[in-house]
MITOR-576911 format. One record per residue (C-alpha): x, y, z; residue in one letter; residue number from 1. Coordinates in steps of 0.02 Angstrom, whole numbers. Last residue first. Layout:
// MITOR-576911
[[X; Y; Z]; "a"; NUM];
...
***
This chain:
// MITOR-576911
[[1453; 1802; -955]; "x"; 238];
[[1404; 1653; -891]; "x"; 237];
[[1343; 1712; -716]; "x"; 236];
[[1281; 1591; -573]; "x"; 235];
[[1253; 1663; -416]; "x"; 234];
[[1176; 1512; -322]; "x"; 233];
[[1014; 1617; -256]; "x"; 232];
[[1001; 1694; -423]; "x"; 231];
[[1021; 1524; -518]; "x"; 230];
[[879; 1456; -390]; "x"; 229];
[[751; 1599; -408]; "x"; 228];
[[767; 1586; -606]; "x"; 227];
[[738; 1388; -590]; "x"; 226];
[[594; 1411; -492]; "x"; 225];
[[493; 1556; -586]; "x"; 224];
[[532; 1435; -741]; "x"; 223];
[[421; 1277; -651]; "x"; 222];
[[307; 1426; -579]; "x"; 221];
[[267; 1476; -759]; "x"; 220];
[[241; 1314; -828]; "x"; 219];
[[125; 1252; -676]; "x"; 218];
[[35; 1403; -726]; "x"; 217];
[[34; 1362; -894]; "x"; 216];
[[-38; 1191; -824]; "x"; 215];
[[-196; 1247; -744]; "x"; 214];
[[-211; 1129; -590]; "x"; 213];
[[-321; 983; -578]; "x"; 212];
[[-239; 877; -470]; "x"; 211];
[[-78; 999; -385]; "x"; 210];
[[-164; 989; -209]; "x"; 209];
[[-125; 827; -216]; "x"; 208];
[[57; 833; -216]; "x"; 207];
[[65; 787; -43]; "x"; 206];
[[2; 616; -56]; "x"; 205];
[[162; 603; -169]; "x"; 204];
[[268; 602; -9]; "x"; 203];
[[144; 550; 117]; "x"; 202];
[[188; 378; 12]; "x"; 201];
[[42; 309; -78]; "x"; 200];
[[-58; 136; -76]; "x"; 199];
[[-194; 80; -189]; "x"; 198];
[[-367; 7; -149]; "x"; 197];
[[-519; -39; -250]; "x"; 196];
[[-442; -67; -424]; "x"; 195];
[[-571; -27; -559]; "x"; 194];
[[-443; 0; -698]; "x"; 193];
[[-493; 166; -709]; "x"; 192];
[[-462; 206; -517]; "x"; 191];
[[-270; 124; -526]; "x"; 190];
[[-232; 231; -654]; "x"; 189];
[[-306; 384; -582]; "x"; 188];
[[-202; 353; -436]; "x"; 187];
[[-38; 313; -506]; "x"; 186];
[[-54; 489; -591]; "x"; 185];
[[6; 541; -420]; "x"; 184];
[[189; 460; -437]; "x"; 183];
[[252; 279; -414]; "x"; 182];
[[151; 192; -319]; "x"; 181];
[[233; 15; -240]; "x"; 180];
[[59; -79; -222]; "x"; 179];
[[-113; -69; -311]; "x"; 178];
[[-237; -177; -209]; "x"; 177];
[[-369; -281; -250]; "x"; 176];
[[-488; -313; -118]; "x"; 175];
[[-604; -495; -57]; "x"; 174];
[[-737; -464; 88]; "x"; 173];
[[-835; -591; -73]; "x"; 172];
[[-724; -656; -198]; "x"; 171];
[[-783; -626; -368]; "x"; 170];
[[-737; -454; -368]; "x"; 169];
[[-551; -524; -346]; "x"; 168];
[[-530; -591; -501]; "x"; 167];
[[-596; -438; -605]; "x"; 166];
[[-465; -307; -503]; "x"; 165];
[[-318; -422; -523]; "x"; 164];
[[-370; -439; -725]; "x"; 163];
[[-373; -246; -710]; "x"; 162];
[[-219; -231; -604]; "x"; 161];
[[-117; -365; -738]; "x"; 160];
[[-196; -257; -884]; "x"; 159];
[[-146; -84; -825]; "x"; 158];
[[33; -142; -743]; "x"; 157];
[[125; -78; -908]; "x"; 156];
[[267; -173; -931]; "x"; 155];
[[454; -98; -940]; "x"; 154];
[[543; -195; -780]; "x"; 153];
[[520; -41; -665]; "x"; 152];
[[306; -39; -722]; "x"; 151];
[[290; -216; -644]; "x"; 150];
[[393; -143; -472]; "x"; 149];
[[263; 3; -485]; "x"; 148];
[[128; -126; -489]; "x"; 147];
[[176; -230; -330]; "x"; 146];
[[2; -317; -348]; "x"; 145];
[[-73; -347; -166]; "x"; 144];
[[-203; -450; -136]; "x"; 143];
[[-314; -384; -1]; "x"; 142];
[[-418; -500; 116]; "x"; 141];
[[-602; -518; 232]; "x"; 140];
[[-674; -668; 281]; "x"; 139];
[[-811; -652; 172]; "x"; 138];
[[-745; -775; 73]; "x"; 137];
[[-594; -896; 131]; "x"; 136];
[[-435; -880; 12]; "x"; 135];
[[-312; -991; -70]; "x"; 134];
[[-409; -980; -237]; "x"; 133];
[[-354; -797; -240]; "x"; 132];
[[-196; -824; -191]; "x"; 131];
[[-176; -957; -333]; "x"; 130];
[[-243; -824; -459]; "x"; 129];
[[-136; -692; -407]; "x"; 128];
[[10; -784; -404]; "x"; 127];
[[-24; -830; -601]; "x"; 126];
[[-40; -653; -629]; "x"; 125];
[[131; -610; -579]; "x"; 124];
[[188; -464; -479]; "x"; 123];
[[170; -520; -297]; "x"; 122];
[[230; -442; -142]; "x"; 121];
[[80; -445; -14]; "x"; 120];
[[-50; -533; 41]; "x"; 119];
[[-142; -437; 154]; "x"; 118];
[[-250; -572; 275]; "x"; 117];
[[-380; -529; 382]; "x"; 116];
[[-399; -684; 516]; "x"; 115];
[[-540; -820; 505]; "x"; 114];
[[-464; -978; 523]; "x"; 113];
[[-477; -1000; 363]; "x"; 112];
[[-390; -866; 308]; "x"; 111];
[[-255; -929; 416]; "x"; 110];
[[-221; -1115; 350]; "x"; 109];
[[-243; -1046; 155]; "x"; 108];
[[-129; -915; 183]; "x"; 107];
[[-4; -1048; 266]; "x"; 106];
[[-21; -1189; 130]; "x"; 105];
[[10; -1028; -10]; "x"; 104];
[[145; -943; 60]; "x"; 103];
[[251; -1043; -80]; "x"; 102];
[[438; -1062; -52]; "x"; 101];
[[555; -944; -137]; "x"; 100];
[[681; -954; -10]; "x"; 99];
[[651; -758; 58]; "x"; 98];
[[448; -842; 79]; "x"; 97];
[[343; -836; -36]; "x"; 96];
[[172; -735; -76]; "x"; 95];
[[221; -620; 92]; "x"; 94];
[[103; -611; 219]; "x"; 93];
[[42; -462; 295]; "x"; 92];
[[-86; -462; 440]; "x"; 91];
[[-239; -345; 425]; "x"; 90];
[[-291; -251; 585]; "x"; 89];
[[-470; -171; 601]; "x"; 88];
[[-511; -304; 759]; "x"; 87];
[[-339; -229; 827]; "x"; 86];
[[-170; -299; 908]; "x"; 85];
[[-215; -489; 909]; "x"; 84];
[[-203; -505; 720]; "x"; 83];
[[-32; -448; 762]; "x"; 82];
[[5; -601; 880]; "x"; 81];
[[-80; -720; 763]; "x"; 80];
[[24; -697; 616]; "x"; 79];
[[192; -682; 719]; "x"; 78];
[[153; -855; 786]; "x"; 77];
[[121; -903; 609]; "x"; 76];
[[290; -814; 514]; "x"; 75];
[[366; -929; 646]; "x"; 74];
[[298; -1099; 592]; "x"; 73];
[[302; -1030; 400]; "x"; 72];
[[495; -985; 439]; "x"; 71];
[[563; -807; 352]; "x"; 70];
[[480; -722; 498]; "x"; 69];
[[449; -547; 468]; "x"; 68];
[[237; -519; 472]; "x"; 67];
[[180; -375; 416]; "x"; 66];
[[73; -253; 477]; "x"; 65];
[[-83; -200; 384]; "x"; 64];
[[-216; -39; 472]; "x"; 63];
[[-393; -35; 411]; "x"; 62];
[[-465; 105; 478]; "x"; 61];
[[-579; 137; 640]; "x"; 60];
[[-442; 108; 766]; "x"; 59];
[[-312; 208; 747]; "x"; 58];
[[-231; 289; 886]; "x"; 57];
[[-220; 111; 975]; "x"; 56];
[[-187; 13; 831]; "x"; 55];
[[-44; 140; 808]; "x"; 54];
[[45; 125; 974]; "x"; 53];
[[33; -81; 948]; "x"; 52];
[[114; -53; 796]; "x"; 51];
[[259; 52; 872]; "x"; 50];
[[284; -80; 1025]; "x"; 49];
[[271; -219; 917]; "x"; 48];
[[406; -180; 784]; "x"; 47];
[[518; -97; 922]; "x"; 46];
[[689; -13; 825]; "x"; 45];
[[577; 124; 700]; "x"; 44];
[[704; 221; 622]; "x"; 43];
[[582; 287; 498]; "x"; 42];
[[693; 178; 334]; "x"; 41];
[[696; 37; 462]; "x"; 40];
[[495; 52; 469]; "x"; 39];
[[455; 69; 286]; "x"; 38];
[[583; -89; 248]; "x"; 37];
[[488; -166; 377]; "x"; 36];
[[308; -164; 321]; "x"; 35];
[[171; -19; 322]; "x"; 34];
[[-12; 6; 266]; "x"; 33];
[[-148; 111; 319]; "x"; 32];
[[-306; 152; 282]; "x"; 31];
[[-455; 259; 217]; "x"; 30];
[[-337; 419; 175]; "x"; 29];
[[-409; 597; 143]; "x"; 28];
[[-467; 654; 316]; "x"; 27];
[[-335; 721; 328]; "x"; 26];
[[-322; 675; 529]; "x"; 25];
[[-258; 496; 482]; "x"; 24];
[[-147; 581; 383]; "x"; 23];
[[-86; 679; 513]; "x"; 22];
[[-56; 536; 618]; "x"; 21];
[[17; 423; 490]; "x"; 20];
[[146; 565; 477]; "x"; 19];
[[158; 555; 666]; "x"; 18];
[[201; 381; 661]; "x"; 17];
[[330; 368; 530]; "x"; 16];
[[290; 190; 458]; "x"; 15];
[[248; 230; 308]; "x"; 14];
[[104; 186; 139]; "x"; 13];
[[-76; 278; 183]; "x"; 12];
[[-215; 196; 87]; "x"; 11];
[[-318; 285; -20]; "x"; 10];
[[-472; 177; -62]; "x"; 9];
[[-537; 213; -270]; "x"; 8];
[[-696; 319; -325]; "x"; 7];
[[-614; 455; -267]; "x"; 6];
[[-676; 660; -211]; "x"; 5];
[[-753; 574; -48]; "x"; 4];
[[-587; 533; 19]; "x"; 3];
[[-579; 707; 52]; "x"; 2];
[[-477; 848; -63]; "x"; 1];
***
């Protein structure tokens, strides 16, 4: 499958470089997005260094870092310095802060200034709609709904990502994004609800070679599995 075969953006969710790499290569993915929790869980120890490696391999897709500051004076400085790494670099802002202090003054302060702005972590609607307002057009922006996170507490995230989706249309250089993806189906959810980008771990980008396939197949491999496995463990009952 190609990028080509979805009416929805692919982006690439890690922070292992050589699995960005390959993805890159796929020909499947139209960006890329990372943060730290990604990069401590690769073993990544030099934020800048590694980013600045990957700006430099990739320079024709949209690549977000994210900034790690818990300090809006900080957070800024870090702001401008990735902005500085790539003209197809997005910076990532939080909605808040670790306090639970409003991003908002600072999103507003950058966007107009002209730098590409992901803003990331929210789940509400209400943040969405203050982001949004928060925002230059044309400048160029993703708001990212941590829909995954929604669908953990029991809601569906259909209607929030739609609304998301219809709010953001009227922004111009202005994206909705579909965060935190669970499994593949994510995908097609995210694509009806007319969500432009959504984020997947190599993980489950792996299992697309599975869209589409006959499932009494799948049934038969699924059984094929578990027979191979109780052989290969030596289980006997009786």
């Amino acid at each position: 499958m190609t990028r080509e075969d979805f009416r929805i953006k692919i982006f690439a969710d890690g922070a292992d470089a050589k699995g960005m790499k390959d993805m890159y290569a796929s020909g499947i993915v139209s960006g890329f997005t990372t943060n730290p929790s990604l990069m401590k869980k690769a073993g990544v120890t030099d934020y800048a260094a590694f980013a600045q490696a990957i700006a430099q391999e990739i320079t024709d897709l949209p690549l977000s870092f994210e900034v790690f500051s818990d300090d809006f004076k900080t957070m800024e400085k870090e702001a401008k310095a990735i902005c500085s790494w790539g003209n197809n670099v997005y910076v990532k802002i939080p909605v808040t802060n670790a306090k639970g202090e409003s991003s908002l003054p600072l999103i507003r302060r950058l966007s107009a200034d002209g730098m590409k702005l992901n803003v990331t972590a929210l789940l509400a609607l209400r943040q969405v709609e203050e982001v949004a307002k928060a925002l230059t057009p044309g400048v160029g922006a993703c708001i990212s709904v941590f829909a995954g996170r929604i669908a953990d507490t029991g809601v569906n995230p259909c209607r929030i990502m739609r609304e998301t989706a219809a709010i953001c249309k009227t922004i111009e250089g202005t994206q909705s994004l579909w965060a935190s993806t669970r499994e593949l189906l994510n995908i097609f959810q995210a694509q009806d609800c007319g969500v432009d980008i959504i984020t997947v771990t190599n993980d489950i980008l792996k299992k697309l070679p599975m869209v589409g396939k006959d499932l009494e197949e799948l049934s038969l491999e699924t059984v094929q599995m578990f027979r191979d496995d109780a052989v290969s463990l030596g289980f006997q009952i009786a």
